[in-house]
C-alpha positions in Angstrom: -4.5 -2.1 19.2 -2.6 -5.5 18.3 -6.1 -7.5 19.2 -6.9 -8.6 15.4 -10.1 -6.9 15.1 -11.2 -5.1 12.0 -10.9 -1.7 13.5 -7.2 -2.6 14.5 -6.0 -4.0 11.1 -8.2 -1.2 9.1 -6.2 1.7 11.4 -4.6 4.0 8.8 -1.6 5.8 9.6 -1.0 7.4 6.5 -3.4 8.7 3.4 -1.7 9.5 0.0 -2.1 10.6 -3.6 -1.4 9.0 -6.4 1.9 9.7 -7.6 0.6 10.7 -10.8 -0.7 14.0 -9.3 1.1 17.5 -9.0 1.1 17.9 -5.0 1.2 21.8 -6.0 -1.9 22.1 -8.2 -5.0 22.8 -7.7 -7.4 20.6 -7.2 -11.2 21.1 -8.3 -13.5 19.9 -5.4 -15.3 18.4 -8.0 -12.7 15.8 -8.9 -12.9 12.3 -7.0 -9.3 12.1 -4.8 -8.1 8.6 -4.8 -6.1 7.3 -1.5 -3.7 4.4 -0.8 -4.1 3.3 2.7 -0.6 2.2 4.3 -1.2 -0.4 6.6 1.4 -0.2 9.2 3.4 -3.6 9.7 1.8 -4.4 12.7 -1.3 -4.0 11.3 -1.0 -6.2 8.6 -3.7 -9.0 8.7 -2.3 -12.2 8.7 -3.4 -14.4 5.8 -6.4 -16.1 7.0 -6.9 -19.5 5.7 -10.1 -21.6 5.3 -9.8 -24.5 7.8 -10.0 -27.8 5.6 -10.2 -31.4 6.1 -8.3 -33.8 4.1 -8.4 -37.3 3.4 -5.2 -39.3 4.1 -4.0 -42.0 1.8 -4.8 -45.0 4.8 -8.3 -43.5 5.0 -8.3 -41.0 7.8 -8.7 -37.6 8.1 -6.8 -34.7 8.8 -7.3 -31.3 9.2 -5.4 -28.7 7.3 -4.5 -25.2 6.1 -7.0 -24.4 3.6 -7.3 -21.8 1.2 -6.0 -18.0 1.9 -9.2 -16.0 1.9 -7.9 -11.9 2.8 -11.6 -11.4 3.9 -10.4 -7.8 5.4 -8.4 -6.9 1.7 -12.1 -7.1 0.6 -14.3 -4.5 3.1 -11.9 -1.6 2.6 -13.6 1.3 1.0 -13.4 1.5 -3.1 -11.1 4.5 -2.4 -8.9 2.6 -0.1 -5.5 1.0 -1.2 -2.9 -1.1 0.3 0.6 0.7 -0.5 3.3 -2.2 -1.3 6.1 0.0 -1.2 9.7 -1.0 -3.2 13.8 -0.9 -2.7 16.1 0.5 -4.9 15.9 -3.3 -7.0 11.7 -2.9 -7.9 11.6 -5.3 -5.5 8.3 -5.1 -2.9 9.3 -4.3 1.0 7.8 -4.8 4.2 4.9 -6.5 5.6 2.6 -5.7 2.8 4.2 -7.8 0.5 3.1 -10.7 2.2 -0.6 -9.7 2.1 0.1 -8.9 -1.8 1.4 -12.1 -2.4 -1.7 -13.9 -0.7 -3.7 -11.7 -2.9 -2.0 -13.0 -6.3 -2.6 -16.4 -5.1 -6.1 -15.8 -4.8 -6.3 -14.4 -8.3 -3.9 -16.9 -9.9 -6.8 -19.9 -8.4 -9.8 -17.9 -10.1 -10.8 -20.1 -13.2 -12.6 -17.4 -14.9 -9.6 -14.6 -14.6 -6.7 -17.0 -15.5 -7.6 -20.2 -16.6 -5.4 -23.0 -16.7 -6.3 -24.9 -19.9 -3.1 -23.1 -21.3 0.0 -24.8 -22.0 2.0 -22.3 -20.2 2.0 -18.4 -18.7 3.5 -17.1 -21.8 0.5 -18.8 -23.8 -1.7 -16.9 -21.3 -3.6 -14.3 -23.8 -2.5 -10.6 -22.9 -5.6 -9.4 -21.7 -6.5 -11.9 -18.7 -3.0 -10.8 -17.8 -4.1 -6.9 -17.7 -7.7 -7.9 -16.6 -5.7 -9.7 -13.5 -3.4 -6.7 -13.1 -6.5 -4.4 -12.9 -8.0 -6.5 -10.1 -5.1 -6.5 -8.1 -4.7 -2.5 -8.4 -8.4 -2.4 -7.3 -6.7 -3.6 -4.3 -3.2 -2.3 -4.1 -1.7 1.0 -5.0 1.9 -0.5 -6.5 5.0 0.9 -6.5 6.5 -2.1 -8.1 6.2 -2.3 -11.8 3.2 -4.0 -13.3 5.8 -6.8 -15.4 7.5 -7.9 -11.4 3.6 -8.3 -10.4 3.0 -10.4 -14.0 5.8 -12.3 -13.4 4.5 -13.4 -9.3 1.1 -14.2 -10.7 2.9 -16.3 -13.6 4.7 -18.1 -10.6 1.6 -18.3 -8.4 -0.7 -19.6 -11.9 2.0 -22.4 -12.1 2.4 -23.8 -8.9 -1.4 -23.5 -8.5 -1.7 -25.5 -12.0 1.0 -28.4 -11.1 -0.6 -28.9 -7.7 -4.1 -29.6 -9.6 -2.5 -32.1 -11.8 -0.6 -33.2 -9.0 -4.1 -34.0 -7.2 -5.9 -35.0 -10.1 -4.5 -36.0 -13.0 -1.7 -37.8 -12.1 -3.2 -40.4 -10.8 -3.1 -44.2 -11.9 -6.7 -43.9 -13.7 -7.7 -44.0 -16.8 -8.2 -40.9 -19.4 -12.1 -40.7 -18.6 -12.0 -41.1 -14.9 -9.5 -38.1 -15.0 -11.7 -36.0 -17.8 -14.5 -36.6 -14.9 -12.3 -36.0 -11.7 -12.9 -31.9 -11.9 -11.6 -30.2 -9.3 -14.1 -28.1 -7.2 -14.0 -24.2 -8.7 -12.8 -25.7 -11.6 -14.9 -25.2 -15.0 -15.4 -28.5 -17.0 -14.5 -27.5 -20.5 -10.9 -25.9 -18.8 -10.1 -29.0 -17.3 -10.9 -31.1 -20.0 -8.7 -28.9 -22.5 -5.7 -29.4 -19.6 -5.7 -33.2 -19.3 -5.5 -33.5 -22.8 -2.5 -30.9 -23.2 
C-alpha cells in the first residue's frame, strides 16, 4: 500500500448502492446492482499530467506540466464509481474532490462535448450541458447536485476558453493568420466561429 500502483489506488474499502434503492427490499437476482467505489484519501491518484515542452518567448525550451490525463478514472469497471461525498453546504469533501475536479477539466477541454465557439456558458445549449453531466456520472456517483457540478464545468469551460485566446488569438497577427493558428484538438469551424465572436 501507498506505492502508486494500480492495485493500491483501485483498493476499495467500501461498496454501496445507489441511494435511490430501498436497502429493505428485495432484490431480484436478475436486476444489475450498480456500485460506487469510495476511494479512500490515501488512495486517491494524484492527477497525472502529460509531460510537455514549451517554447519560451527568447527561443528556448522548457519543460512543463501538461495536460491532466486521470488514466486510472478510466480502467475502473463500468460498475465502478468514485463517491464525491458533500457537507451540510452541497459542497464536495475530501480527497475525491480533487480527482472530480481534474475530471471536469478534462471534459470542459473536449471540443466535441462542449465546444467553445459560444459566446458564453449560459449560451452553452442545454443538452451538451446534460450530455457532459452524463459523462461525468459515468465516472462519479455524486452526492452534490448536478447544477454545483454545471456551475465547476462552466468555470472550468471558461478558463480553458480564455487561456486558448490567450495563446492564440490575442496575438499581434492579423485576422487570417489567427483564423489559421488552430489549436491542436481544436476543430476548425469552432475556432473559426470563436475568433470572430
Amino acid at each position: 500500500m501507498g506505492n502508486g500502483s494500480r492495485d493500491d489506488i483501485v483498493e476499495r474499502s467500501e461498496t454501496l448502492p445507489f441511494p435511490e434503492q430501498n436497502l429493505n427490499e428485495n432484490i431480484p437476482s436478475t436486476s444489475t446492482q450498480f456500485q460506487w467505489t469510495v476511494i479512500g484519501s490515501s488512495n486517491v491518484p494524484e492527477t497525472l499530467d502529460e509531460p510537455a515542452e514549451f517554447q519560451t518567448e527568447s527561443g528556448g525550451r522548457r519543460r512543463g506540466r501538461g495536460r491532466t490525463l486521470l488514466k486510472d478514472l478510466y480502467y475502473l469497471n463500468p460498475v465502478e464509481r468514485v463517491k464525491v461525498s458533500r457537507n451540510s453546504h452541497g459542497q464536495p469533501v475530501g480527497s475525491e474532490p480533487q480527482l472530480l475536479a481534474g475530471y471536469l477539466g478534462i471534459i470542459a477541454r473536449n471540443a466535441n462535448m462542449l465546444p467553445i465557439n459560444y459566446k458564453s456558458w449560459h449560451h452553452m445549449p442545454d443538452s451538451n450541458k446534460n450530455q457532459a453531466l452524463d459523462n461525468i456520472k459515468e465516472r462519479f456517483a455524486l452526492e452534490v447536485s448536478d447544477d454545483y457540478i454545471k456551475k465547476a464545468l462552466g468555470k472550468k469551460w471558461r478558463y480553458h476558453k480564455s487561456t486558448l485566446k490567450k495563446q492564440y488569438f490575442k496575438k499581434d497577427i492579423s485576422l487570417e493568420e489567427k483564423l489559421l493558428n488552430v489549436p491542436p484538438g481544436m476543430l476548425r469551424y469552432q475556432w473559426e466561429d470563436a475568433v470572430r465572436l
